[in-house]
C-alpha positions in Angstrom: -16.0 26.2 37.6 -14.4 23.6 35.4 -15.3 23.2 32.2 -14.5 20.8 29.0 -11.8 21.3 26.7 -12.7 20.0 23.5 -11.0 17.5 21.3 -8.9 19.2 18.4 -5.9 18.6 16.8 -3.9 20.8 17.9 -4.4 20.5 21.6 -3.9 16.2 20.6 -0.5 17.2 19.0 0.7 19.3 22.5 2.1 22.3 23.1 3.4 22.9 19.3 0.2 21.5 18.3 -0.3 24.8 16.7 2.9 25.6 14.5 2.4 22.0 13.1 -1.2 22.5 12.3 -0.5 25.5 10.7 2.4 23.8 8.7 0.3 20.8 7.8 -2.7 22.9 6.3 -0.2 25.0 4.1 1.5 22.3 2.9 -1.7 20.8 2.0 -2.7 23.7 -0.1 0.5 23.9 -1.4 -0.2 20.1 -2.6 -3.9 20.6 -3.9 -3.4 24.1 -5.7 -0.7 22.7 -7.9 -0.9 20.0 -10.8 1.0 17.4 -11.0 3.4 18.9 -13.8 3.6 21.4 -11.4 4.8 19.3 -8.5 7.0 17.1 -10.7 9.0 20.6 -11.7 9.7 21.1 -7.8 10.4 17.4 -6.7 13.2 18.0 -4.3 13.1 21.6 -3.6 12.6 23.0 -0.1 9.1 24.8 -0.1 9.5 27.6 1.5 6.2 29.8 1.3 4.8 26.4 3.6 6.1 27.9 7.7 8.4 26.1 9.2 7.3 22.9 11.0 7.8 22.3 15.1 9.1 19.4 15.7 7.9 16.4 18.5 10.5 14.3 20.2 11.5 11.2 18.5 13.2 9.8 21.1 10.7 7.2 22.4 10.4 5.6 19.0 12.9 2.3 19.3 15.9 2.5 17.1 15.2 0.2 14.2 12.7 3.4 13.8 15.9 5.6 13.8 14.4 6.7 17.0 17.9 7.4 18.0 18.2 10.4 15.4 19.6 13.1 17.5 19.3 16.0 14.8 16.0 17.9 13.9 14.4 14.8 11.8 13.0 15.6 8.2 9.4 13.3 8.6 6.3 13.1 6.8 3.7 16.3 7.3 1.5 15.2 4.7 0.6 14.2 1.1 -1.3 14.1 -2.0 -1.6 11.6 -4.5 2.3 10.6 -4.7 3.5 13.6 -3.9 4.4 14.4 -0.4 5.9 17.3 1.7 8.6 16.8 5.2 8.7 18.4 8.3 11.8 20.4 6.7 9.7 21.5 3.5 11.0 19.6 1.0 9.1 17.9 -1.8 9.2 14.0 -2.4 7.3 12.0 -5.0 7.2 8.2 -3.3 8.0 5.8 -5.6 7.1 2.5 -3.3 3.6 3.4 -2.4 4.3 4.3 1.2 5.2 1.3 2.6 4.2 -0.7 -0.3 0.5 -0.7 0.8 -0.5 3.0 -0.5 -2.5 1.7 -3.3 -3.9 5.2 -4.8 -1.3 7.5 -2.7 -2.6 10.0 -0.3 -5.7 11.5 -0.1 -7.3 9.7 -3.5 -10.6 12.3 -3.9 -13.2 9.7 -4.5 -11.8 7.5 -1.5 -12.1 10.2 0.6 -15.9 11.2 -0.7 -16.8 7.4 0.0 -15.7 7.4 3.2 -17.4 10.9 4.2 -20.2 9.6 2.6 -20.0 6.1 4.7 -19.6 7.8 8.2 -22.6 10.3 7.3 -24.3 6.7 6.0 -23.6 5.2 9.3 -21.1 2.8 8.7 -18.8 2.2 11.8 -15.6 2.2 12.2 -15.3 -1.2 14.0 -17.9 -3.9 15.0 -17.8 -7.4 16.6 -17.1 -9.8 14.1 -20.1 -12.0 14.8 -22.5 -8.8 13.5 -20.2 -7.9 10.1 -21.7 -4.6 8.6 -22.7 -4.6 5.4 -19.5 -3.5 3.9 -17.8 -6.7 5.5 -20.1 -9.2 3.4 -19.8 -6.9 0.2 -16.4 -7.2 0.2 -16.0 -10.7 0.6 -18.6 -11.8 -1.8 -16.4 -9.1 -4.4 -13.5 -11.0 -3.7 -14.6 -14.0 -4.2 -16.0 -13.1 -7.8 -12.5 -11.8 -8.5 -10.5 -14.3 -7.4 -12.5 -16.2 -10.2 -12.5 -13.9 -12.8 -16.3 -13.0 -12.7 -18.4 -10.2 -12.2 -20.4 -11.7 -9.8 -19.8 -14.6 -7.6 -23.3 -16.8 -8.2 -24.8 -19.0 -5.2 -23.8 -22.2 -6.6 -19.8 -21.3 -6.6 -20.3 -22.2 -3.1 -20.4 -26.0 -4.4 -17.2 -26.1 -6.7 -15.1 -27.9 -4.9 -12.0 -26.7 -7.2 -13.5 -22.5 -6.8 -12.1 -20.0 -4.4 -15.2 -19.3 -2.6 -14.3 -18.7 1.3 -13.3 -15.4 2.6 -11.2 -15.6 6.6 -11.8 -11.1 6.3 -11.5 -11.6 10.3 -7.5 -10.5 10.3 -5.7 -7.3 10.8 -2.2 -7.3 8.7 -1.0 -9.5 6.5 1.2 -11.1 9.1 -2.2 -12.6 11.0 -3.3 -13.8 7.5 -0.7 -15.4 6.4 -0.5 -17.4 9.6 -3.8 -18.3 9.0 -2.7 -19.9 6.1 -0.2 -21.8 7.8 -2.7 -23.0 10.5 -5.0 -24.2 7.7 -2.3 -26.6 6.4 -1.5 -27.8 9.6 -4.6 -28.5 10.5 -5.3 -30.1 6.5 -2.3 -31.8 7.2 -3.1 -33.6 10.6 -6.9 -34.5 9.7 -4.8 -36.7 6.6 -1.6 -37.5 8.1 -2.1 -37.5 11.5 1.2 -39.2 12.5 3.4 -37.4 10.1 5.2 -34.5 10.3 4.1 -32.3 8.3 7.3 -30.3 5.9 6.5 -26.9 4.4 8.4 -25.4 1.2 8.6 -22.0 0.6 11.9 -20.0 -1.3 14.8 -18.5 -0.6 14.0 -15.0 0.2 10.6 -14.9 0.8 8.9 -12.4 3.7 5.4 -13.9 4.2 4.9 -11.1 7.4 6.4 -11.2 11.0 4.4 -13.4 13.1 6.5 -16.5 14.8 5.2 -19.6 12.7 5.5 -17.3 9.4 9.3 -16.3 10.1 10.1 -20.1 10.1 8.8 -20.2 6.3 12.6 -17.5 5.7 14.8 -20.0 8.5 14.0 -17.8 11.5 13.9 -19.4 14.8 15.7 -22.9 14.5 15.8 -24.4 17.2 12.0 -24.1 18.1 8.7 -26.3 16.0 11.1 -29.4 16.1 8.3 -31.3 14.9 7.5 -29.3 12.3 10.3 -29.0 9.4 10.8 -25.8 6.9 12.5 -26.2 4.1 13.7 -23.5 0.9 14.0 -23.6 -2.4 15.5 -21.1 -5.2 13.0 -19.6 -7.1 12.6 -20.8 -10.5 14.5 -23.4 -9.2 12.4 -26.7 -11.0 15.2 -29.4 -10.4 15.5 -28.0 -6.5 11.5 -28.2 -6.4 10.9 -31.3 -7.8 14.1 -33.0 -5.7 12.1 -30.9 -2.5 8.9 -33.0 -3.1 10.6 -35.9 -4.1 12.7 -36.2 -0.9 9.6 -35.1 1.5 6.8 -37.5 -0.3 3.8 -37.9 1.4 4.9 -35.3 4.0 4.7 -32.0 2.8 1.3 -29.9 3.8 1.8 -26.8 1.8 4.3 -24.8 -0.8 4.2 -21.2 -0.2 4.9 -18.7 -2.6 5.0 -14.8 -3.8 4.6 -13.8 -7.3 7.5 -11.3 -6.7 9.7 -11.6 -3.5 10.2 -7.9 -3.2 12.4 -9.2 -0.2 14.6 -11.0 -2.9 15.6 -8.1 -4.6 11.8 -7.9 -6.9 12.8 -11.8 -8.5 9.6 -12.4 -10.7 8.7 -16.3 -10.6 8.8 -17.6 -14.3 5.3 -19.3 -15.5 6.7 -23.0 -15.9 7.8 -22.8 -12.5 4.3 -21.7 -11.1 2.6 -24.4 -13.0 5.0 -27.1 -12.0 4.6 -26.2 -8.4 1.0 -26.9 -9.0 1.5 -29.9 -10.4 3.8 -31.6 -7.9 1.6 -30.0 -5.3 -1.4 -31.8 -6.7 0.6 -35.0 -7.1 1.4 -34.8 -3.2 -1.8 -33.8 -2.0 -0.1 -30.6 -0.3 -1.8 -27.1 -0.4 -1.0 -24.5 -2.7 -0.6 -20.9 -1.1 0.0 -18.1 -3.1 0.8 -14.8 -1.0 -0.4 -11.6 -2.9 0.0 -9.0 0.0 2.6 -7.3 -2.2 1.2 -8.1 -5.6 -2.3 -8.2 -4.9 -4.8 -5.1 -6.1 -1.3 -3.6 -8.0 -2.2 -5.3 -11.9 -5.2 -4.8 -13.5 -6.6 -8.3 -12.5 -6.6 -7.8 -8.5 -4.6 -11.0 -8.1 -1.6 -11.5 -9.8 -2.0 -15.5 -9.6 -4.4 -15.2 -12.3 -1.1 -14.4 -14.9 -0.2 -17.8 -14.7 -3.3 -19.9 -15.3 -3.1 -22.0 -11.8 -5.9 -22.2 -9.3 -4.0 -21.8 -6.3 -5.8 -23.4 -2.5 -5.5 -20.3 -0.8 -4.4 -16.4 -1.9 -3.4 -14.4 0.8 -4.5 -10.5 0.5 -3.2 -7.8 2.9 -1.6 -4.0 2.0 -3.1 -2.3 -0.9 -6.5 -4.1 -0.2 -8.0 -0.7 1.9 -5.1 1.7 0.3 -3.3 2.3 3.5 -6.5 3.6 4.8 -6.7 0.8 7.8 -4.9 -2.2 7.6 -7.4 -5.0 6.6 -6.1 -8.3 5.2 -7.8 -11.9 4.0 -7.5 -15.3 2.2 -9.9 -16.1 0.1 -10.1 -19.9 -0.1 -11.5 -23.1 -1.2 -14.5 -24.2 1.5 -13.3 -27.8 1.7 -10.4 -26.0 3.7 -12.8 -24.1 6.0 -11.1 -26.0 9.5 -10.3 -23.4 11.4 -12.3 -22.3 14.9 -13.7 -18.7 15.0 -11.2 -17.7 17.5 -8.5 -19.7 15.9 -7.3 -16.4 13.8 -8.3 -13.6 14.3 -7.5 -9.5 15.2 -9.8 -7.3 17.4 -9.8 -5.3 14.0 -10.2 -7.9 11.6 -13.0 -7.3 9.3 -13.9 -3.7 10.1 -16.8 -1.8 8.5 -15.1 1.6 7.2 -12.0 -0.2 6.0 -14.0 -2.8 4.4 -15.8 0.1 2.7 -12.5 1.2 1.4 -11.5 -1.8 0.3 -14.9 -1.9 -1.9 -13.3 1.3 -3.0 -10.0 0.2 -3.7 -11.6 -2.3 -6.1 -14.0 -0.5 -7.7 -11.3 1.8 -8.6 -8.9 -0.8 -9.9 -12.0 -2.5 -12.1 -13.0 0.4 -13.7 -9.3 1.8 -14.8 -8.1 -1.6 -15.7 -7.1 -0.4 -19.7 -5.4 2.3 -18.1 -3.9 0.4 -15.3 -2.2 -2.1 -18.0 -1.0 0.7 -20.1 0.4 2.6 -17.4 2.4 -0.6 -16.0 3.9 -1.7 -19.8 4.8 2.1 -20.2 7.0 2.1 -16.9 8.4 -1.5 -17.1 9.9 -0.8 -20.5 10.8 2.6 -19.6 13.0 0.6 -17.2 14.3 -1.5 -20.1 16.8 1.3 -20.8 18.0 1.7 -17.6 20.7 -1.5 -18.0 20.9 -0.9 -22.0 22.2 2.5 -21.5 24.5 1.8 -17.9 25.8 -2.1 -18.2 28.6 -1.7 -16.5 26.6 -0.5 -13.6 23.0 -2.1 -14.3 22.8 -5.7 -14.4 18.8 -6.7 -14.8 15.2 -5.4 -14.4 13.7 -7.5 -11.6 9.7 -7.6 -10.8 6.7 -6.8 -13.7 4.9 -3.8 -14.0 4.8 -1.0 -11.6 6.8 -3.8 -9.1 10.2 -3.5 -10.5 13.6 -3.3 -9.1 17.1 -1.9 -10.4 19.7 -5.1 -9.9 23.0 -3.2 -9.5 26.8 -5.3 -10.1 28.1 -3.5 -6.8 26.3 -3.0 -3.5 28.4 0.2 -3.2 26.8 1.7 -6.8 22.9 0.5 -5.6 23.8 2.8 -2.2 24.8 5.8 -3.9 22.4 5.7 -6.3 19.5 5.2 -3.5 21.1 8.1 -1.6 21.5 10.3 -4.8 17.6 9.8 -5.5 17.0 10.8 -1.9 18.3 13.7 -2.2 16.7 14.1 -5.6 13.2 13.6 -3.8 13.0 10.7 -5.3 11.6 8.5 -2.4 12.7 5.0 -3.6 13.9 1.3 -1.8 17.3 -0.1 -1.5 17.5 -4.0 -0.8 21.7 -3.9 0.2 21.3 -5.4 3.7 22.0 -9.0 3.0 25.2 -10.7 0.5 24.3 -9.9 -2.8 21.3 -7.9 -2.6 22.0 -4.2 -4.8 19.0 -3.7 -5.9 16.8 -0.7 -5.7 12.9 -0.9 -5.3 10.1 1.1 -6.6 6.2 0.4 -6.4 4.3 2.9 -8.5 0.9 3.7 -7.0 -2.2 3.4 -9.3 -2.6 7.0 -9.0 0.8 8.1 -11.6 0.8 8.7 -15.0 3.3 8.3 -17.8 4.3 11.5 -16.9 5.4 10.6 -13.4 6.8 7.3 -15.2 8.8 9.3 -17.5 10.3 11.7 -15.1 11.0 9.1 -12.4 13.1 6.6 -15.2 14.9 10.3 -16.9 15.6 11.0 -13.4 17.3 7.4 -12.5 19.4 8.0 -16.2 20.5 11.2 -14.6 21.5 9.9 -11.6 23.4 7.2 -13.4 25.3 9.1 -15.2 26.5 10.4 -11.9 27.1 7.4 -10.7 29.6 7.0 -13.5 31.3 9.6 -13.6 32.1 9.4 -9.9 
């Protein structure tokens, strides 16, 4: 007689299902019984009361995901807060947020509670985005207030033209969002220019995600969009951005921009720049986007735009929004620009219940420890400040503000054995050496540190320095 097998983790994970289970639930204890001081005084040490860890083939992973590594690989079992644990024991503490979207780190307690509490609630996972839960409309009308600086967003925003009022909460990743951005320009563009071709201006080293129209704002993919024409600037470039307009007048849709290019090495765009941009933006009735999918929900006002004192057309949100929980992006928007179809952008998973509940988490978080947000970035970017003071000969600049910051090195060869020496520290940092003239190493502090954790990640990096120089 046959008879069902239940679901569990272990039988999910295969036949060593088991030994990584039981790995994965030490190293979990190991994480929660110990305080932070605690951890910080083992960051880099092998573990070794957690068992060993089986480990699953990598092979089938492509390559760019070093799924050619032939030796037993040293991955992620789990974490807490910022500290995590590999498959080979050791301890890290992740100094980019995961992948730059870990808002809180792992596991944050009361994002956890609220999404026990949603599920037992009855908030789904996923719905049709015709029939958006409750969670979904929350969130938008929160983002909205936000965007403009209130605590609330009152019915009549909906009828300032100059307000950010529109939420697209439809899209996946940052890469769909962004697009949409693009397709709101173009189709801006073509409803007041019909017959022109319509030029977009972004800068030199910008990301703005990995979908096809996107990767032309960085120069990918020449020889396709003939009739469509991408041009970039340098940033904080103001002769190079006026002369951009000036040459393109009367054809440019939109001017895309990040408050920090953590693809260019963490470069922090100066205020006058931002404010000119508007202005020549204004003056040639071309959209102003503002991409925040790094920056946004890291400072204590949600949006970094708000720093400069600009009212951009469109902020694109993505990453930290639900805290790695579920990737769940947006652009919140001025309704004048509401052109797009309901199918035009979109992702099956685009505007889904739970991770819209997180996201309402993520904010609520952010609101209420805003003092201690600020304090905690200051602390860490002067910290930094040192860093070239004490090693000029290595250590050229601080790039970035706040917990986005990045270590500008004089030689490539210095910022790679310094990323390699923090590695092996467990000190899980970022190193930007794959194009000429990028040596710079990147860190994005979650929310969830401390001074304490600021303190011991900058002593470390002076350690390592001094290393460094007396190699």
């Amino acid at each position: 007689m046959r008879t069902n097998t239940p679901i569990s983790l272990p039988r999910l994970l295969g036949p060593k299902g088991p030994v990584i289970c039981k790995a994965m639930r030490a190293a979990r204890g190991y994480l929660q019984s110990n305080s932070p001081s605690s951890l910080l005084s083992h960051v880099g040490e092998t573990i070794r009361e957690i068992p060993r860890a089986a480990h699953l083939d990598k092979r089938f992973i492509q390559k760019s995901y070093r799924g050619d590594v032939t030796q037993p690989p040293d991955d992620l079992l789990t974490g807490q807060g910022l500290f995590y644990i590999t498959e080979q024991r050791k301890l890290f503490l992740d100094c980019t947020g995961g992948h730059y979207q870990m808002t809180w780190g792992y596991f944050h307690p009361e994002l956890e509670a609220a999404v026990r509490e949603a599920l037992e609630t009855g908030v789904v996972w996923d719905d049709h985005s015709n029939i958006p839960g409750n969670t979904v409309k929350r969130l938008s009308e929160r983002l909205v207030a936000i965007a403009n600086g209130l605590t609330s967003a009152p019915a009549r925003l909906i009828q300032d033209g100059n307000a950010l009022n529109t939420v697209l909460l439809g899209v996946c990743t940052g890469s769909v969002a962004a697009s949409s951005a693009l397709k709101i320009a173009l189709r801006c563009h073509e409803a007041a220019r019909p017959k022109v071709e319509p030029v977009f201006i972004s800068l030199n080293g910008n990301y703005h995600g990995t979908d096809f129209l996107a990767q032309r704002l960085r120069g990918m993919w020449p020889s396709y969009l003939r009739n469509a024409h991408f041009i970039q600037v340098e940033p904080n470039d103001i002769k190079a951005l006026r002369n951009a307009f000036n040459k393109h007048r009367g054809r440019v849709a939109a001017f895309f921009f990040e408050p920090i290019l953590m693809n260019r090495e963490a470069l922090l765009l100066k205020e006058d720049f931002v404010r000119e941009a508007r202005a020549l933006c204004d003056k040639g009735r071309a959209l102003m986007v503002v991409d925040e999918i790094q920056t946004g929900f890291w400072c204590p006002e949600v949006f970094m735009f708000r720093q400069y004192s600009i009212v951009p057309d469109i902020v694109i949100v993505g990453k930290g929004m639900t805290a790695g929980f579920h990737p769940l992006s947006a652009i919140v928007y001025k309704r004048k620009l509401d052109c797009l179809a309901q199918y035009d952008a979109i992702s099956t998973n685009g505007g889904a219940p739970l991770a819209a509940l997180v996201g309402l988490g993520c904010l609520a978080l952010i609101v209420r420890d805003r003092k201690r947000i600020a304090d905690l970035s200051r602390h860490y970017f002067q910290r930094l400040q040192e860093i070239p003071k004490t090693y000029p000969s290595l250590v050229s600049a601080i790039h970035g503000k706040g917990l986005l910051a990045g270590i500008k090195f004089k030689e490539v060869k210095d910022a790679l054995t310094f990323h390699r020496r923090c590695v092996e520290r467990g000190l899980w940092v970022r190193v930007h050496a794959y194009h000429e003239g990028h040596s710079t190493v990147l860190t994005k502090l979650g929310l969830a540190a401390d001074k304490r954790i600021a303190d011991f990640i900058v002593d470390t990096f002076l350690q390592v320095l001094q290393e460094v120089k007396n190699e």
